[in-house]
ChimeraX commands (.cxc) that place a marker at each C-alpha (Angstrom):
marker #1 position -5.15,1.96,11.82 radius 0.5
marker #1 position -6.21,-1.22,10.77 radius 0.5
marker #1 position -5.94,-4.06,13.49 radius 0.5
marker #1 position -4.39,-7.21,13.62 radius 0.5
marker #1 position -7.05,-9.57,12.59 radius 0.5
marker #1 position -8.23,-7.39,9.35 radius 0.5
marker #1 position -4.46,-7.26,8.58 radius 0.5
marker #1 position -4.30,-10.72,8.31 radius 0.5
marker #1 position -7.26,-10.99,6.51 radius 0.5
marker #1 position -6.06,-8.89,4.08 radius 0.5
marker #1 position -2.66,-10.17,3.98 radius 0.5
marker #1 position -4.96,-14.07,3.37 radius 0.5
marker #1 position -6.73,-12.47,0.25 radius 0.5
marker #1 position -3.78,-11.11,-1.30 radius 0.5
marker #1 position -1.86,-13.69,-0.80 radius 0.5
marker #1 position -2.64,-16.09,-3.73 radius 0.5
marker #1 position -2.67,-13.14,-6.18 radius 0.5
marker #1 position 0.91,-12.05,-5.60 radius 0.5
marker #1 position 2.27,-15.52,-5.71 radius 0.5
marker #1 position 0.41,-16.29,-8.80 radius 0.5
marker #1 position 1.87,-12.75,-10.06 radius 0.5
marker #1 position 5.24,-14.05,-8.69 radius 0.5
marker #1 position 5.03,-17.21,-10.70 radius 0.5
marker #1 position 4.04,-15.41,-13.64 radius 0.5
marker #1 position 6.96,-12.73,-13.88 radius 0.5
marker #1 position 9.54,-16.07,-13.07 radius 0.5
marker #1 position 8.08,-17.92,-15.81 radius 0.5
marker #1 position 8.01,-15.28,-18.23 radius 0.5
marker #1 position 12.08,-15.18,-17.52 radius 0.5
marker #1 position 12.72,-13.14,-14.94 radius 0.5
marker #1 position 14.64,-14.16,-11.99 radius 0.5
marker #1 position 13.14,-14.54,-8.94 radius 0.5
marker #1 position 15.77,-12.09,-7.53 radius 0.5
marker #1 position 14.67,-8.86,-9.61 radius 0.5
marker #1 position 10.57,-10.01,-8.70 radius 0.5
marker #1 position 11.54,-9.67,-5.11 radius 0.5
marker #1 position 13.45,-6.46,-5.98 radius 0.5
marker #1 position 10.39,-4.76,-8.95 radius 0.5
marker #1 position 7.11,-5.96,-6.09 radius 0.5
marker #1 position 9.38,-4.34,-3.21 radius 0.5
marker #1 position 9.86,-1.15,-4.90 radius 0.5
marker #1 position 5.92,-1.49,-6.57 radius 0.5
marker #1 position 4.85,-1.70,-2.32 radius 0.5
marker #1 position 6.93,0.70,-1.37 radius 0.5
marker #1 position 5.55,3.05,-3.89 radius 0.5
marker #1 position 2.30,2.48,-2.64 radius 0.5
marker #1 position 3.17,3.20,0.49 radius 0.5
marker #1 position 4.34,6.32,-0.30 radius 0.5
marker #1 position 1.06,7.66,-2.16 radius 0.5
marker #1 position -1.42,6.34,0.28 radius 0.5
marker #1 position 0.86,7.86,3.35 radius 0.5
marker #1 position 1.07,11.05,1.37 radius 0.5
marker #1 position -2.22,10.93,0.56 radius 0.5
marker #1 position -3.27,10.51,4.12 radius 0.5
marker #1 position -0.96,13.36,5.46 radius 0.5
marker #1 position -2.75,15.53,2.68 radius 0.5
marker #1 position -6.32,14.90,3.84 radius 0.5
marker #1 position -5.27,15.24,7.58 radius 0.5
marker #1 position -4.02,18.67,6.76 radius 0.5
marker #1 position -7.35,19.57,4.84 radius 0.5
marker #1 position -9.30,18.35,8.00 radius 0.5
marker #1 position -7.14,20.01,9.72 radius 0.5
marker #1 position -7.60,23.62,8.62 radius 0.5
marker #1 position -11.41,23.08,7.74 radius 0.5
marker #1 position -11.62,22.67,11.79 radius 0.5
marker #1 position -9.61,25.77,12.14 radius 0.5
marker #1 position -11.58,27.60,9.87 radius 0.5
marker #1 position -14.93,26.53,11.68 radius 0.5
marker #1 position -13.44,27.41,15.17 radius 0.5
marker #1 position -12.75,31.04,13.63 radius 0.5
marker #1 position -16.38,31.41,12.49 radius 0.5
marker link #1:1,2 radius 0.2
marker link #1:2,3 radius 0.2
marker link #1:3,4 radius 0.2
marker link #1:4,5 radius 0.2
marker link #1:5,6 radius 0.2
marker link #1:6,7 radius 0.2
marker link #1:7,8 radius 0.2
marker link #1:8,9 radius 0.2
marker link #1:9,10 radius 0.2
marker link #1:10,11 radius 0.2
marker link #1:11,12 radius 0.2
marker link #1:12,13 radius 0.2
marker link #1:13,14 radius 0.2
marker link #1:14,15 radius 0.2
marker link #1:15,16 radius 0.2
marker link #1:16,17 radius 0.2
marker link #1:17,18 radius 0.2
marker link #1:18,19 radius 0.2
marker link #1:19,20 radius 0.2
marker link #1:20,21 radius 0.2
marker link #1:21,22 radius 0.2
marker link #1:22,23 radius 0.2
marker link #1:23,24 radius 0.2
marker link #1:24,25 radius 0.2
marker link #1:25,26 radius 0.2
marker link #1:26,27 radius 0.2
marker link #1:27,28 radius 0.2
marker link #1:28,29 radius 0.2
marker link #1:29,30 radius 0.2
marker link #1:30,31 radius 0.2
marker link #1:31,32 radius 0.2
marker link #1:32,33 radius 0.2
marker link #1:33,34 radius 0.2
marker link #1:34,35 radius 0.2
marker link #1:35,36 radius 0.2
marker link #1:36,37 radius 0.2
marker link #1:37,38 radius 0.2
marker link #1:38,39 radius 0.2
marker link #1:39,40 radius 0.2
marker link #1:40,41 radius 0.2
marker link #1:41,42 radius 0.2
marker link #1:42,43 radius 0.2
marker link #1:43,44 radius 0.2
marker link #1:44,45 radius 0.2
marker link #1:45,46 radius 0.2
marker link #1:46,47 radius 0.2
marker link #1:47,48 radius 0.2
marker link #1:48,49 radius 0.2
marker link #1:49,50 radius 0.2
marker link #1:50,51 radius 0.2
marker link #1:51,52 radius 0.2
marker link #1:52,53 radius 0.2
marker link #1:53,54 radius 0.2
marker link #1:54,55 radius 0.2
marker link #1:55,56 radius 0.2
marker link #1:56,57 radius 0.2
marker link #1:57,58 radius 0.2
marker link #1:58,59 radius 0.2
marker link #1:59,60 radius 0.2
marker link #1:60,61 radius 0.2
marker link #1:61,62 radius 0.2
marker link #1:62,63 radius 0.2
marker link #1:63,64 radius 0.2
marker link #1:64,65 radius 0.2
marker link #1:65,66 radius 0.2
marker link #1:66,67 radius 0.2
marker link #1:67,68 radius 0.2
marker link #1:68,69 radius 0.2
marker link #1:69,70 radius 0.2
marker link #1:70,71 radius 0.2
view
């Protein structure tokens, strides 16, 4: 799990991007309500894959170690 100070890092570097995207979606008419509401759901979403795709892989690690204790 990634620690504080690389969170923040990465949190630093995305920072300007999704404001700029923010601005973007508000200027092109949106309100700044539904933004909030669309990038919550987009990160949320994420979360989801990269969570599922990390159970996945555990599970593959997992039985490749079982496999090798067998042999």
């Amino acid at each position: 799990m990634a620690g504080i100070e690389t969170n923040e890092a990465c949190r630093e570097t995305l920072s300007e991007p999704f404001e700029a995207l923010v601005e973007k979606a508000v200027s092109s008419g949106w309100p700044e309500h539904e933004v909030a509401l669309a990038m919550s759901e987009l990160a949320e979403a994420l979360v989801v894959r990269v969570s599922a795709r990390v159970l996945i892989e555990g599970s593959i690690y997992s039985q490749l170690a079982s496999e090798r204790a067998k042999n």
